[in-house]
C-alpha positions as CSV (number, residue, x, y, z in Angstrom):
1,X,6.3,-0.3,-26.0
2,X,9.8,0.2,-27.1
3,X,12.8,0.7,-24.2
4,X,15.9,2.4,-25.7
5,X,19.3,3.4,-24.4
6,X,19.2,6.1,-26.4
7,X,15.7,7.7,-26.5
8,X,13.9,6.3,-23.1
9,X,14.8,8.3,-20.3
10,X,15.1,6.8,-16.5
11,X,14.3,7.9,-13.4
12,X,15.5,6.2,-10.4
13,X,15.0,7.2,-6.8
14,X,17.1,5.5,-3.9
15,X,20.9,5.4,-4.2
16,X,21.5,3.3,-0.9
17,X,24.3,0.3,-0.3
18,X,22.4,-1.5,-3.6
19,X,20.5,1.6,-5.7
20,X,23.6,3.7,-6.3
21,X,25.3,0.6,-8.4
22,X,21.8,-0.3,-9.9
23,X,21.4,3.1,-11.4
24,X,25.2,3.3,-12.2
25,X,24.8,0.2,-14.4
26,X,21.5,2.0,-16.3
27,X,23.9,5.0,-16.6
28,X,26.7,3.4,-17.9
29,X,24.3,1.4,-20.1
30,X,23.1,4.5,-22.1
31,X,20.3,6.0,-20.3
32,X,19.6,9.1,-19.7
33,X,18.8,9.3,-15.9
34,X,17.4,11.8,-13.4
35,X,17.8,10.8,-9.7
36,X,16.3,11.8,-6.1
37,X,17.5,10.7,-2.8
38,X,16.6,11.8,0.6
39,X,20.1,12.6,1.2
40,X,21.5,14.1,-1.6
41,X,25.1,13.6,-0.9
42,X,24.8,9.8,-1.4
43,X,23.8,10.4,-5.0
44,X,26.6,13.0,-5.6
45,X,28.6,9.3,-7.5
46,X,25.9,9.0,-9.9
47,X,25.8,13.3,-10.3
48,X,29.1,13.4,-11.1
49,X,28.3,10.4,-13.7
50,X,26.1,12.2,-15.5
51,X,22.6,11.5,-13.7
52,X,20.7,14.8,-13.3
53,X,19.1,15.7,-10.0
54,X,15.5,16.1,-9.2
55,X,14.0,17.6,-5.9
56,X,11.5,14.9,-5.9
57,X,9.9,11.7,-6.8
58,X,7.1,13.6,-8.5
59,X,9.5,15.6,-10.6
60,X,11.3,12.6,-11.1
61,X,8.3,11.2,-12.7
62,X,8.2,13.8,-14.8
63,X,11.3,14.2,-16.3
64,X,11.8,10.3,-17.0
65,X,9.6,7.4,-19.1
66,X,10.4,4.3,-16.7
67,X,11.0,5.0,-12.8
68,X,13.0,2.7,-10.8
69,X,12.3,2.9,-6.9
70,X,13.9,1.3,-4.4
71,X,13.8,2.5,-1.0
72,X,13.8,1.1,2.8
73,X,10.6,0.3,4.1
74,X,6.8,-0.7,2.8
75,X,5.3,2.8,4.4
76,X,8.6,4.4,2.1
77,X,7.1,2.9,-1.1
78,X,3.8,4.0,-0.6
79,X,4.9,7.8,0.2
80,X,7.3,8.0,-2.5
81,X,4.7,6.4,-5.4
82,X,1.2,7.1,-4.0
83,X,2.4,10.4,-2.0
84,X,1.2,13.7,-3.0
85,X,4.1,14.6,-4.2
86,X,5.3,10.8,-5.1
87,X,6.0,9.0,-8.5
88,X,1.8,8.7,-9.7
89,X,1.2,12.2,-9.2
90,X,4.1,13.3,-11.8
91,X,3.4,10.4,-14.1
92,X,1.7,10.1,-17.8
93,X,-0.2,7.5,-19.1
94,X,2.3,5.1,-20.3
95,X,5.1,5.6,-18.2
96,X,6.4,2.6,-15.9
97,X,6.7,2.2,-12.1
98,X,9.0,0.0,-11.5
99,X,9.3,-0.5,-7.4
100,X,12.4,-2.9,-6.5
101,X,11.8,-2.3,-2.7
102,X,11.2,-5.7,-0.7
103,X,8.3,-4.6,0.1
104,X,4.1,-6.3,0.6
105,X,2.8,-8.4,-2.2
106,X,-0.9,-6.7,-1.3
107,X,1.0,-2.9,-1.6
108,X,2.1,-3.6,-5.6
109,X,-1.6,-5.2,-5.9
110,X,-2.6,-1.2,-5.2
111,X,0.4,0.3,-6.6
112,X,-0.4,-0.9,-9.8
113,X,-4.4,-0.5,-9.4
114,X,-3.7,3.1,-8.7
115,X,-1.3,3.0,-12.1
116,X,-3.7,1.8,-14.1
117,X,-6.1,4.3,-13.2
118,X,-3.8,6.4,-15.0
119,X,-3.1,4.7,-17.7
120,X,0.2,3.9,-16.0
121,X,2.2,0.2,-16.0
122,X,3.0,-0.5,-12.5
123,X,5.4,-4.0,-11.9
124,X,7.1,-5.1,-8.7
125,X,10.8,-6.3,-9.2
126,X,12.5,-6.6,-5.7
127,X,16.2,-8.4,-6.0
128,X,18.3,-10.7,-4.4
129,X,22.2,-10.9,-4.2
130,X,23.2,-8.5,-1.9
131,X,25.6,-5.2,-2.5
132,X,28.2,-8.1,-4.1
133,X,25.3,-8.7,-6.5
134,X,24.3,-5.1,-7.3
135,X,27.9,-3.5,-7.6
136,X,28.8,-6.7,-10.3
137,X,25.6,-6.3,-12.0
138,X,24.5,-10.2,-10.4
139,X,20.9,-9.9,-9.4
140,X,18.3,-12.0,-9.4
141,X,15.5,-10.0,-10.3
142,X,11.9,-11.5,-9.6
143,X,9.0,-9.7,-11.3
144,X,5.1,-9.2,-11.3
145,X,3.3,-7.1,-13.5
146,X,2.2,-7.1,-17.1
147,X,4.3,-10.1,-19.1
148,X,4.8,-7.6,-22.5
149,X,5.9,-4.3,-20.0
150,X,8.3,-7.2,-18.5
151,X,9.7,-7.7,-21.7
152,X,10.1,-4.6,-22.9
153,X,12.3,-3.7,-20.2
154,X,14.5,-6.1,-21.1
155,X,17.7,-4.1,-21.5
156,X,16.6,-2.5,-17.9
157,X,16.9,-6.2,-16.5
158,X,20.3,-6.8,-18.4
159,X,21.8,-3.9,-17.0
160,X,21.7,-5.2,-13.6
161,X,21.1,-8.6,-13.0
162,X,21.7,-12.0,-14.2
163,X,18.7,-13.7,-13.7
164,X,15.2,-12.1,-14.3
165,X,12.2,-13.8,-14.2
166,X,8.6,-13.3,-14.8
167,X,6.4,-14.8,-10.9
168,X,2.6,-13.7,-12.4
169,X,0.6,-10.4,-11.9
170,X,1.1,-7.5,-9.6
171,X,2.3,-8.9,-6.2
172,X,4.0,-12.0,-7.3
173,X,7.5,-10.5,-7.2
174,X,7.2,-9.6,-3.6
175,X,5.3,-13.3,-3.0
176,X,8.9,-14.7,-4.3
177,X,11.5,-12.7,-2.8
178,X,9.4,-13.7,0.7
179,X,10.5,-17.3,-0.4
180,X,14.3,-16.0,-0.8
181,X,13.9,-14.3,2.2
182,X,13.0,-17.8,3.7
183,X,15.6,-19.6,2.7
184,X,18.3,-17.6,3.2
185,X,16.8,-17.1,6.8
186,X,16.9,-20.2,8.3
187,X,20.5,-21.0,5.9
188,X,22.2,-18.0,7.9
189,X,21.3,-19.8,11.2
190,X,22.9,-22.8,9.5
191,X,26.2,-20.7,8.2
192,X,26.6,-19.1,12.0
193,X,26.5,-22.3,13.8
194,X,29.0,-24.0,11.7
195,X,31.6,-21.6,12.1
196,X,30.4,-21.4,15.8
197,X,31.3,-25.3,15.7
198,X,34.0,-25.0,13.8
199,X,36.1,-22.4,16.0
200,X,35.2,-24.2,19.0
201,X,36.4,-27.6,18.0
202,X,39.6,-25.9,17.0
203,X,39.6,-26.1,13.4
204,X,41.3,-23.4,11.0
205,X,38.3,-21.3,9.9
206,X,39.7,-20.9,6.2
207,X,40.9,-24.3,5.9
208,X,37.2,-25.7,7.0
209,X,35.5,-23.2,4.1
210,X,37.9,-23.9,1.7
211,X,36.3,-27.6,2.4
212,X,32.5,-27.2,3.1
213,X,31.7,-24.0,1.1
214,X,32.5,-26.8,-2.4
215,X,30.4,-29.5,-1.2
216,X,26.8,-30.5,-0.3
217,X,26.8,-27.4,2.7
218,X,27.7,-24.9,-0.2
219,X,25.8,-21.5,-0.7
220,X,26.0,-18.0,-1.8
221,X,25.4,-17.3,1.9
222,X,28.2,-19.6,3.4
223,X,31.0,-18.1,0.4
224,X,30.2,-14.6,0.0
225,X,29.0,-13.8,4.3
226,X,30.8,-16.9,5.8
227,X,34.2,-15.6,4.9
228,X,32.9,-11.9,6.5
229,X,32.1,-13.4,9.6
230,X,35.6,-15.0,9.4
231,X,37.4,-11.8,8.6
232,X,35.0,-9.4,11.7
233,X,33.9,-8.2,8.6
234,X,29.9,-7.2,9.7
235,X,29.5,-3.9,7.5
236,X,26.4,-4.2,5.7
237,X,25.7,-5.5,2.3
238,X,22.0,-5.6,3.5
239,X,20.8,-4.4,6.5
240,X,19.6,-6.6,9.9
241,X,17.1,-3.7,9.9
242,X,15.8,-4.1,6.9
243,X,15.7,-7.8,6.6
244,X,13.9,-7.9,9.9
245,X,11.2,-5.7,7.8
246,X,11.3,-8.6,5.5
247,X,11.2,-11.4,7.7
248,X,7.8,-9.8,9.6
249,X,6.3,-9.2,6.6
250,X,7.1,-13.1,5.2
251,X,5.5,-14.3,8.9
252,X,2.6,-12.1,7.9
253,X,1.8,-13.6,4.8
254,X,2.3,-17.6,6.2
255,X,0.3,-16.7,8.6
256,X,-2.6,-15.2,6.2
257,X,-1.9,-18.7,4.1
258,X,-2.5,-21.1,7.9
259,X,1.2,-21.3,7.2
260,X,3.7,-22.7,10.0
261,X,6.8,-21.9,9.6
262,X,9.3,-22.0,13.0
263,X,12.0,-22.1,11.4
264,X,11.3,-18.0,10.5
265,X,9.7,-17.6,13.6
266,X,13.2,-18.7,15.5
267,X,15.3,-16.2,12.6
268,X,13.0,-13.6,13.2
269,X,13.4,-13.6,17.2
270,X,17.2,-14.0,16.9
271,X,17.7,-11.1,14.3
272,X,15.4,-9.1,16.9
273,X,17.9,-10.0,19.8
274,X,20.9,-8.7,17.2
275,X,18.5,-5.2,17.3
276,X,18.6,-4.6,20.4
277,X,22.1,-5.2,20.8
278,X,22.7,-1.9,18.5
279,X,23.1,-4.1,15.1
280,X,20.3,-2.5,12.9
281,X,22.5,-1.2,10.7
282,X,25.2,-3.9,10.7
283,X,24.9,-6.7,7.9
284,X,22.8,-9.8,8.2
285,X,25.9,-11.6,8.7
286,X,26.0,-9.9,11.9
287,X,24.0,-12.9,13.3
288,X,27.5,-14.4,14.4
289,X,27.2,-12.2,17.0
290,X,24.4,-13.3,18.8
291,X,24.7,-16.8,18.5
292,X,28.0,-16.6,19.5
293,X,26.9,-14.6,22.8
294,X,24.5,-17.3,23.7
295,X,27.8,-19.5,24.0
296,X,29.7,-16.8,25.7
297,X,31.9,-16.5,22.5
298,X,33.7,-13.0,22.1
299,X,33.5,-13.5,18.2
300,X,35.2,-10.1,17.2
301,X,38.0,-11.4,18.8
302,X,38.2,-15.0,17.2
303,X,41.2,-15.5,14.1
304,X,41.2,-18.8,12.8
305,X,44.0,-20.7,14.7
């Protein structure tokens, strides 16, 4: 299996806050690329680009060699790919799957039984690194599936992330983005309460990053969200909705595994509470604003002093 800028064509459907710059990369890369969103006015960019428009995943499938999908929710993936009008029914043997949704480990396990019932390659690749990561081509890509289909989509990988890595077979991509979605979980609880502290014992927000984000504390959370939460800034990079997805289906899996883990359990509850406030569709940073109303804090009105 050979991937080529210039002879493999791409089909990619999903161009939300992180698939629009995905695909842009693969277009800018050299690919000829067919696209299908829900909404078609989000993909106009990528139209305007070059991409070509198709009127659905099937004929997405058709028209392209590799498909890319990334899309909201697990019951999303499997309409979109297993649909009757999804990715498998407009496949040919040979053709790649590639599903980049966060999505259940046991989902890609069918996903890619179903491929291979076609003679199709089916590989889970959900990423990590935000709409930061995605617009400067950053990701961390972590992959399950077939180790010489992996390869071969090498220049997919370069495209659009830094890091790629190979987890295992079908499902192990998923299995480690649930441990990224762990850790930067319980870190955001971490991030939010320092500043919380921070504000409250009357130190100047920037001045106190400038000194903890270089140290031991330091993480892509605390530099790239913290200094969003400083600025009010809580417009999504990644959704609260969709990382509360993530978080239920992580608690799912420990709990299939005898796992206890409270510290999700208490980051699932409180991203819940920032729901119900209205905040689905604010960014996981948004989590300041809960904990911050637990202390009776009007965050949106704090400036460093």
């Amino acid at each position: 299996m050979m991937i080529r800028t210039d002879t493999t064509r791409v089909g990619w459907i999903g161009t939300g806050v992180m698939g629009a710059s995905m695909c842009g990369h693969l277009l800018r890369a050299g690919f000829q690329t067919v696209v299908f969103n829900r909404t078609r006015s989000k993909a106009e960019p990528l139209l305007v680009a070059g991409a070509q428009w198709a009127q659905s995943p099937r004929a997405v499938a058709e028209s392209a060699d590799v498909i890319f999908t990334i899309v909201g929710y697990p019951a999303d993936v499997r309409q979109v790919i297993l649909g009757e009008d999804g990715v498998l029914a407009g496949c040919r043997p040979c053709n790649v799957v590639v599903d980049m949704t966060t999505s259940e480990p046991a989902l890609a396990v069918e996903i890619a039984q179903e491929a291979a019932a076609r003679g199709v390659h089916a590989i889970d690749a959900p990423v990590s690194g935000g709409d930061i990561g995605a617009r400067e081509a950053q990701l961390s890509i972590m992959i399950g599936g077939d180790a010489e289909v992996i390869e071969a989509l090498g220049p997919c990988w370069a495209a659009m992330g830094k890091t790629f890595v190979r987890q295992g077979g079908p499902g192990t991509g998923q299995h480690a983005k649930m441990v990224n979605q762990i850790l930067i979980a319980t870190n955001m609880i971490g991030v939010c309460e320092g500043l919380l502290y921070a504000y409250k014992a009357g130190l100047n927000l920037d001045t106190v990053m400038r000194s903890v984000a270089g140290g031991a504390a330091g993480s892509w959370s605390l530099s790239n969200l913290g200094t969003r939460i400083i600025a009010n800034d809580f417009e999504p990079g990644f959704f609260v909705e969709h990382f509360i997805k993530d978080l239920g289906i992580a608690l799912s899996e420990a709990k299939q595994m005898g796992l206890c883990l409270p510290g999700l359990a208490l980051a699932h509850q409180l991203y819940l509470s920032l729901l119900a406030h209205g905040n689905g569709r604010a960014g996981t940073q948004a989590l300041q604003l809960a904990l911050a109303s637990i202390s009776n804090v009007d965050w949106q009105r704090v400036s460093s002093p």
